[in-house]
C-alpha positions as CSV (number, residue, x, y, z in Angstrom):
1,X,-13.4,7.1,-8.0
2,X,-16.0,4.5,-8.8
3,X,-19.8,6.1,-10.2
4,X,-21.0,6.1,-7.2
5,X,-19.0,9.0,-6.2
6,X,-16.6,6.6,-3.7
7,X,-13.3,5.3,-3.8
8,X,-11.8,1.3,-2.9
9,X,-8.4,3.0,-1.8
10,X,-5.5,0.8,-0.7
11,X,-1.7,1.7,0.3
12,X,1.6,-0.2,-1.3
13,X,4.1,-0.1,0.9
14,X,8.2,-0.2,-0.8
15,X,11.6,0.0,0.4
16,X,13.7,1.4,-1.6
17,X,16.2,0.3,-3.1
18,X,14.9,-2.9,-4.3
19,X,12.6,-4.9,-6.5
20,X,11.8,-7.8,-5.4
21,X,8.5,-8.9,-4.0
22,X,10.0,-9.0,-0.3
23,X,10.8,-5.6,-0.4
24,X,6.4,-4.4,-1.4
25,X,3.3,-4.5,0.9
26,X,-0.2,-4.0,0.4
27,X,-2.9,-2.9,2.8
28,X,-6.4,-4.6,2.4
29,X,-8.5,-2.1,0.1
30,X,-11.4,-0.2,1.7
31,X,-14.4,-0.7,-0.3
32,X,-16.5,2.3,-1.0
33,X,-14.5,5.0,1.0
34,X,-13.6,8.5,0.6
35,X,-12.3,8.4,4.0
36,X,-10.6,5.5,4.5
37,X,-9.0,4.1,7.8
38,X,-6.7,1.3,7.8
39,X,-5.9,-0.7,11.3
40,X,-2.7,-2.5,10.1
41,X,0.5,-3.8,10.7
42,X,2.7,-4.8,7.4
43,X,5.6,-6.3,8.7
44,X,9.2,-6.6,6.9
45,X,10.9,-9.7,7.3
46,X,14.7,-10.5,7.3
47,X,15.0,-6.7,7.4
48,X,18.0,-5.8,9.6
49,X,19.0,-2.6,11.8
50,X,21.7,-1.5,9.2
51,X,19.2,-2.2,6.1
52,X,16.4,0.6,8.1
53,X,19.4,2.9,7.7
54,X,20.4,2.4,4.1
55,X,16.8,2.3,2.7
56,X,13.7,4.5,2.7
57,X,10.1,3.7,2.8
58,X,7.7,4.8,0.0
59,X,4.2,4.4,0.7
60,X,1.1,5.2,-2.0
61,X,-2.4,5.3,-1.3
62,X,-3.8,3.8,-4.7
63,X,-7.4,2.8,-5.8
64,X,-8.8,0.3,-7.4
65,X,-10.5,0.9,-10.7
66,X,-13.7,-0.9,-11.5
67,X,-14.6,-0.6,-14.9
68,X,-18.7,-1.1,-16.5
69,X,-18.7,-2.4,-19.7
């Protein structure tokens, strides 16, 4: 939560197993939102019907911390 009492909240989006970069997403960050909405479509690439069964999405809804030095 920023000082003004509001939030820049964002979601990562990662399937599981894996670690590379094809394999996360990220939303574009609300700015100043305690109740965020996002109107998105992250799509997977090269992502085949047997891989949906074999792996599991994890999704985070993160903020972004601005910091006043």
């Amino acid at each position: 939560m920023d000082f003004n009492g509001l939030a820049d909240p964002y979601v990562k989006l990662h399937l599981l197993p894996g670690a590379s970069k094809a394999n996360k997403l990220k939303t574009k960050t609300i700015r100043n939102s305690l109740n965020p909405s996002w109107n998105e479509t992250l799509t997977y690439c090269g992502i085949t019907e047997e891989d949906m069964h074999r792996k599991t999405l994890r999704w985070r809804i993160q903020t972004e911390l601005v910091l006043f030095i």
